[in-house]
C-alpha positions as CSV (number, residue, x, y, z in Angstrom):
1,X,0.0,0.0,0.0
2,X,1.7,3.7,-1.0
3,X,1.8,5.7,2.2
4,X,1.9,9.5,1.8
5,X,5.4,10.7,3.0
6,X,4.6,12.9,5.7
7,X,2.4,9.8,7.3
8,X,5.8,7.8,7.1
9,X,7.8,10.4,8.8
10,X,5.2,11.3,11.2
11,X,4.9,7.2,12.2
12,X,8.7,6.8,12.4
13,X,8.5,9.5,15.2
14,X,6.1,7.5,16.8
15,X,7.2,4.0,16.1
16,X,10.4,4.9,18.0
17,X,8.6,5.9,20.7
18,X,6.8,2.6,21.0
19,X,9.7,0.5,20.5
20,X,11.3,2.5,23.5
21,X,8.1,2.3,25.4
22,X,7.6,-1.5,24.8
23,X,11.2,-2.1,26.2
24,X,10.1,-0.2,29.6
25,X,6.4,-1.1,29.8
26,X,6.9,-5.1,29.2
27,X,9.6,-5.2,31.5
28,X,7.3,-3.6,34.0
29,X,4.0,-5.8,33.7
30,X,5.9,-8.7,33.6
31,X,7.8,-8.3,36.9
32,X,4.7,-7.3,38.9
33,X,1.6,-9.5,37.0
34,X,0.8,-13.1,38.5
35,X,1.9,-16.1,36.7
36,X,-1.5,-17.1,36.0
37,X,-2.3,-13.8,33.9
38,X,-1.1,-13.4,30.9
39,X,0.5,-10.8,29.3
40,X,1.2,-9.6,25.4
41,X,2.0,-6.0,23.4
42,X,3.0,-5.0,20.2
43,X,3.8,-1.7,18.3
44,X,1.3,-0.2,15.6
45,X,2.5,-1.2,12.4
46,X,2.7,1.2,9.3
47,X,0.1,0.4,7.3
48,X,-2.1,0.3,10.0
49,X,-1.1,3.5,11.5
50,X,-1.7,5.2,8.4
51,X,-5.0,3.4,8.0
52,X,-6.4,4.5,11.1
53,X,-5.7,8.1,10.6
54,X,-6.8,8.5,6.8
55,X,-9.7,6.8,8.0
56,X,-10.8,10.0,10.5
57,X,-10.0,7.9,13.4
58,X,-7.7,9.7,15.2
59,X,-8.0,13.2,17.4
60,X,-4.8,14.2,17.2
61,X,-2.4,12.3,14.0
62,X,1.0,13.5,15.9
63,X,0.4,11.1,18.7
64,X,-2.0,8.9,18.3
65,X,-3.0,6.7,21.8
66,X,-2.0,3.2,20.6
67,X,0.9,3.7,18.7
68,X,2.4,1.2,21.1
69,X,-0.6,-1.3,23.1
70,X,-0.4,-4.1,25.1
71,X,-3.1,-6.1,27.1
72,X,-3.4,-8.1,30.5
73,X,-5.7,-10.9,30.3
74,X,-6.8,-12.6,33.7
75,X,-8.6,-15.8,34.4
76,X,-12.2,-14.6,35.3
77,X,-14.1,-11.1,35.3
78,X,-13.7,-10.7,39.1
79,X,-9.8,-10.2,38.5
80,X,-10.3,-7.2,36.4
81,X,-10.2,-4.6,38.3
82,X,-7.0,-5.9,40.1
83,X,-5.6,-5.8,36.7
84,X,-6.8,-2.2,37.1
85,X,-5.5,-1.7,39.9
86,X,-1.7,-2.8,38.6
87,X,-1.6,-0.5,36.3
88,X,-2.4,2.3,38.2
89,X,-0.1,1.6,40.8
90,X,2.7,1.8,38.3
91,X,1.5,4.5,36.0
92,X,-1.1,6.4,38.1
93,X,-4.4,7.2,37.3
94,X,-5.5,7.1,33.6
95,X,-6.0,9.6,31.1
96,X,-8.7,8.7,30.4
97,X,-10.2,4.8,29.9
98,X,-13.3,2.9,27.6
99,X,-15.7,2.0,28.8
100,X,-16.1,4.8,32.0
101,X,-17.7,2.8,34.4
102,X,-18.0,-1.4,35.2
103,X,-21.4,-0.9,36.5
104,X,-23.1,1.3,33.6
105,X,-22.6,0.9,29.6
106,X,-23.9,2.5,26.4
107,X,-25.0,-0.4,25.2
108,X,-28.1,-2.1,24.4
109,X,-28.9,-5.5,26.0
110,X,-28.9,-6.8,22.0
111,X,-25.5,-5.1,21.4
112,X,-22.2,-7.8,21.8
113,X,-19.8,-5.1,20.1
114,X,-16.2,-5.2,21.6
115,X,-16.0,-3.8,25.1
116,X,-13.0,-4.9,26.8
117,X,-11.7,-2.2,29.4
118,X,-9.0,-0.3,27.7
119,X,-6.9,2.5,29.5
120,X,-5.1,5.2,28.1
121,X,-2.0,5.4,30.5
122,X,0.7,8.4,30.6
123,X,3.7,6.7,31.0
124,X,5.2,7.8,34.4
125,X,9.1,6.9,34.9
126,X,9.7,4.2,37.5
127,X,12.8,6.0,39.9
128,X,15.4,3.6,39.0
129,X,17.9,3.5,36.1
130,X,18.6,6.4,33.6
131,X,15.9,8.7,32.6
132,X,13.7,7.6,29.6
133,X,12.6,10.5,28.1
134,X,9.2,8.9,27.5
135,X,7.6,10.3,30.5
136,X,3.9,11.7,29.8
137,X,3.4,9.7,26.1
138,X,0.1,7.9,26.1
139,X,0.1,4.2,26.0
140,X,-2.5,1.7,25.9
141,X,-3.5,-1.2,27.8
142,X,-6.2,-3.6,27.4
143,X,-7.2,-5.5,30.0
144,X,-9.8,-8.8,29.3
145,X,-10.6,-12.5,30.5
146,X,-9.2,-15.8,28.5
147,X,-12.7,-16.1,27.4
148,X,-12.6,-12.6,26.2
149,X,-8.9,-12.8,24.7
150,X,-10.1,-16.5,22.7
151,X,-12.9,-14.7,21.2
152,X,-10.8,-11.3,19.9
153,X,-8.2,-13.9,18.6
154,X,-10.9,-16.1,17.1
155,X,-12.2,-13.5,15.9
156,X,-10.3,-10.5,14.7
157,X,-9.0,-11.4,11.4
158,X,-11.8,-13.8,9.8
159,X,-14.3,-10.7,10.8
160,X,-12.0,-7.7,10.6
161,X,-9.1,-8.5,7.9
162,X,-11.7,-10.3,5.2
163,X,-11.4,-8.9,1.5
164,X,-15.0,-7.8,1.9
165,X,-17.9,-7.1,4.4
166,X,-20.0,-9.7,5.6
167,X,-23.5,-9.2,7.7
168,X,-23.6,-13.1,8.5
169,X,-20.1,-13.5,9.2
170,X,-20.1,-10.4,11.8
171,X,-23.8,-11.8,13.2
172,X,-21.7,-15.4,14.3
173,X,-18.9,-13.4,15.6
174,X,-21.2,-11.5,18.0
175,X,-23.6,-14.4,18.6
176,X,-20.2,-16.1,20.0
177,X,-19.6,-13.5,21.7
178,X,-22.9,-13.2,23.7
179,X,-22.3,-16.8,24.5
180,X,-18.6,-16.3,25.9
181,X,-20.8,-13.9,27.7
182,X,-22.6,-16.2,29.1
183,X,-20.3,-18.2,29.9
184,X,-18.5,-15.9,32.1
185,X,-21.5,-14.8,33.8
186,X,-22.2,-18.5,35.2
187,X,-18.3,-18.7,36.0
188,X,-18.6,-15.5,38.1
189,X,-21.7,-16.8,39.5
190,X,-21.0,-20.1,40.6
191,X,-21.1,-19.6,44.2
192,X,-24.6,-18.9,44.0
193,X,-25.2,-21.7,41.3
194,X,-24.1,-24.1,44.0
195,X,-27.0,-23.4,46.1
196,X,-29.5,-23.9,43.8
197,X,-32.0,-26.3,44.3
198,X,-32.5,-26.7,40.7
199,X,-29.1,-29.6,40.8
200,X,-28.9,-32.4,42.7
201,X,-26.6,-31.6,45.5
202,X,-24.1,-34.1,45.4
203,X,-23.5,-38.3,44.5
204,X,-21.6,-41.1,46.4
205,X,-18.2,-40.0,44.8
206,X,-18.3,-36.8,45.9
207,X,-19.4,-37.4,49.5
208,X,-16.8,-39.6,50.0
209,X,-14.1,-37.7,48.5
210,X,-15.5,-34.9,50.6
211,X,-15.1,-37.2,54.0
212,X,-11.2,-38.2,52.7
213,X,-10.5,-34.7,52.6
214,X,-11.8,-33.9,56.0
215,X,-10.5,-36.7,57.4
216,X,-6.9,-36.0,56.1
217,X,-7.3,-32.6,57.6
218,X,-7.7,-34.1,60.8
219,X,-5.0,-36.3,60.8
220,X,-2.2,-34.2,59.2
221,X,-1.1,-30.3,59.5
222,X,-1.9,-28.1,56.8
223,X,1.8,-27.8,55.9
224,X,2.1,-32.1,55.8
225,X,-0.5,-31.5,53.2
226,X,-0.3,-31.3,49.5
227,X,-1.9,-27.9,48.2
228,X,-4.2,-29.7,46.2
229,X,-5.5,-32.1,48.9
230,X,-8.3,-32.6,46.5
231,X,-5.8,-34.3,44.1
232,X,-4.8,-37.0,47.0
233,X,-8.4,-38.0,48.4
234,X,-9.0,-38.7,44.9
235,X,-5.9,-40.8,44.9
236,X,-7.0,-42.1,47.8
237,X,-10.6,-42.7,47.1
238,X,-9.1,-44.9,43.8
239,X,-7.4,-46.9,46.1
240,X,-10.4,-47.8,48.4
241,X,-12.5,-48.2,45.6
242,X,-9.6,-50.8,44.5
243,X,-9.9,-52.6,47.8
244,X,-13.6,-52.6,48.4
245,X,-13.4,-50.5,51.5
246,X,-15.5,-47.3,50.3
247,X,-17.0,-45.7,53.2
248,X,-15.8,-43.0,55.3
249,X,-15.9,-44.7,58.5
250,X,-13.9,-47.7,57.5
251,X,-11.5,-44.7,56.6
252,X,-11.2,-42.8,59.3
253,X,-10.6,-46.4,61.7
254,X,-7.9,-47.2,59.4
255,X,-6.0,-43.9,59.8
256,X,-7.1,-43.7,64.0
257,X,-5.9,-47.6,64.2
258,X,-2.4,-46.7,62.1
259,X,-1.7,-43.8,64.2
260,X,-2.1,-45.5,67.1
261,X,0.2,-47.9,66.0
262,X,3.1,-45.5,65.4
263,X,3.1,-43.9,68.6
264,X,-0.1,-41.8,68.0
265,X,1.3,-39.5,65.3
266,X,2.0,-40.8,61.5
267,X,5.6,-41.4,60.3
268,X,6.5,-37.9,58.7
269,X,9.1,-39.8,56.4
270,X,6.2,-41.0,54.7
271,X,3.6,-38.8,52.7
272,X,-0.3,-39.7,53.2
273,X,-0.3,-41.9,50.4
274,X,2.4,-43.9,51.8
275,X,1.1,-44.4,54.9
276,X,-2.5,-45.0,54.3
277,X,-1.0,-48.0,51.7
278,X,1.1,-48.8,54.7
279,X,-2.4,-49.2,56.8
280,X,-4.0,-50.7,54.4
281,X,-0.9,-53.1,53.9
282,X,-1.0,-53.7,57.9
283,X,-5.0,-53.8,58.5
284,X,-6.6,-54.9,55.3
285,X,-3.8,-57.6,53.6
286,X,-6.1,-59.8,51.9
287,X,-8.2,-56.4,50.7
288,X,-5.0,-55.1,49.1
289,X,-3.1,-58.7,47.9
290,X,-6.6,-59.8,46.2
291,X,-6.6,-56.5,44.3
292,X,-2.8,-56.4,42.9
293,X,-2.4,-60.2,42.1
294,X,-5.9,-59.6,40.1
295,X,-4.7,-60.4,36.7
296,X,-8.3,-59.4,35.3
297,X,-9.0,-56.4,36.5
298,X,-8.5,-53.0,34.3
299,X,-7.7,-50.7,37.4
300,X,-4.0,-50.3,38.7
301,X,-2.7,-48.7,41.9
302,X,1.1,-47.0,43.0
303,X,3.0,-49.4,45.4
304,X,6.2,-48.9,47.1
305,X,8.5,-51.6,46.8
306,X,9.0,-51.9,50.7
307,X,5.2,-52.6,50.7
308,X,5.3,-55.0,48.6
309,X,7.8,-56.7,50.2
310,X,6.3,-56.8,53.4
311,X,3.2,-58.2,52.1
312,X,5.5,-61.2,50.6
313,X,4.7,-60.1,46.8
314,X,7.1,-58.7,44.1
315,X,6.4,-57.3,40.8
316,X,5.8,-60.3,39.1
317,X,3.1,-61.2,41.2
318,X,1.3,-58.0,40.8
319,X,-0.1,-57.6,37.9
320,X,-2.0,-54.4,39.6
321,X,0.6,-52.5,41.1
322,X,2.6,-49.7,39.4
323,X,6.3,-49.5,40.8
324,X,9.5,-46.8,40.9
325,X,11.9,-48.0,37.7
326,X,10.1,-49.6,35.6
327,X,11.0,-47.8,32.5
């Protein structure tokens, strides 16, 4: 595409402001955003600069607000504003932002046009290292959801960089949209989903794992814990199911009658898995040996070698058992 001269020079000015502010801003984001979010930018390139000005978008052509952009994009709608919130604590307040408000919008209930918060930052040096000289110049920064980010990358260039103009193809891009919509509305609301009387409140598999994690809490610290104690009862809750002992009670003797055993604390040498195998190796023998000689059953089960032993079996002779160094 031919480019009118003075547009080339005037975008070369402000290319090399975005490159400069891309080096600064990046380096910023990244050190202070969560790992979970996730973080990208790019400077405007030429043909699109020149585009957006010839097309009467632009106030003021000499420095145009998103000459260099990035966005944020955070798992759910409720970490928004503490994407916000980032920003401003490294930039300050900004210039000004789309939409104004959270709470009130321009737009019809039928309207699924592109909305994600955008704010229009003056960049505001940081106190260490040399000057920048880019203090003041207006940046931009999106911030949206994953659902909101899949959509706009879906999205952009089937709708927005076609050879021609297309009301269907537009209509399934926003009928998407309103269902990614949706979708984060039940996400944010699931709390209050939970309560409703309209599901079924729970099964068998879930109670249980529900009383394996309650009764791990009771028996170990929070710190002997994994973080995902959810993770381990349902380890745990496959290994009971293996045995035929699938009840919380018969649980919670096993663990009570193992601790007693060691003193009346749990060997600390050993995770929870190891010792309830241990238990079960100890309480329930013929539970555990019918279930990892069983050459016809499809399930399988981690076993220490030590256990094994104790129990008089090896690998050989347990068809059921996953072991260390097998590869």
């Amino acid at each position: 595409m031919k480019i009118d001269e003075q547009l080339r020079t005037t975008y070369k000015r402000q290319r090399a402001l975005a490159d400069r502010l891309k080096n600064e801003v990046d380096k910023e984001i990244l050190a202070r955003k969560p790992s979970s979010w996730h973080y990208e930018s790019r400077s405007k390139e030429e043909e699109s600069f020149a585009l957006k000005i010839e097309a009467g978008r632009v106030k003021n052509p000499d420095a145009i607000e998103d000459a260099f952009a990035c966005v944020v994009v955070v798992p759910n709608y409720s970490d928004i504003k503490d994407a916000e919130r980032l920003v401003i604590d490294l930039y300050g307040s900004p210039a000004y932002k789309r939409p104004q408000s959270h709470e009130i919008t321009t737009k019809a209930p039928s309207d699924f046009r592109f909305d994600d918060l955008r704010l229009y930052m003056k960049y505001v040096e940081q106190g260490y290292g040399p000057p920048t000289g880019l203090a003041g110049v207006i940046f931009e920064v999106q911030v949206r959801t994953f659902l909101q980010h899949a959509w706009t990358i879906a999205t952009h260039d089937v709708v927005y960089k076609a050879d021609n103009v297309s009301w269907r193809r537009e209509r399934v891009a926003h009928q998407a949209k309103a269902a990614l919509e949706q979708a984060e509305v039940t996400i944010e609301s699931m709390a209050a989903l939970e309560l409703s009387a309209a599901l079924p409140e729970t099964n068998d598999q879930f109670t249980l794992i529900n009383e394996i994690i309650s009764t791990l809490k009771s028996h170990w610290e929070r710190d002997q814990l994994p973080r995902d104690v959810r993770r381990l009862a349902e380890g745990v809750y496959a290994l009971l199911r293996n045995v035929r002992l699938s009840d919380g009670d018969s649980f919670r003797e096993l663990l009570d009658v193992g601790q007693a055993k060691y003193g009346g604390s749990h060997n600390l040498n050993w995770s929870p898995y190891r010792s309830i195998l241990q238990y079960l190796a100890e309480q329930q023998p013929d539970r555990l040996a019918r279930f990892l000689t069983n050459k016809k059953s499809n399930g399988s089960a981690f076993v220490y070698d030590a256990v094994l032993a104790e129990m008089g079996l090896n690998r050989a002779g347990a068809p059921r058992a996953t072991v260390l160094g097998t590869a």
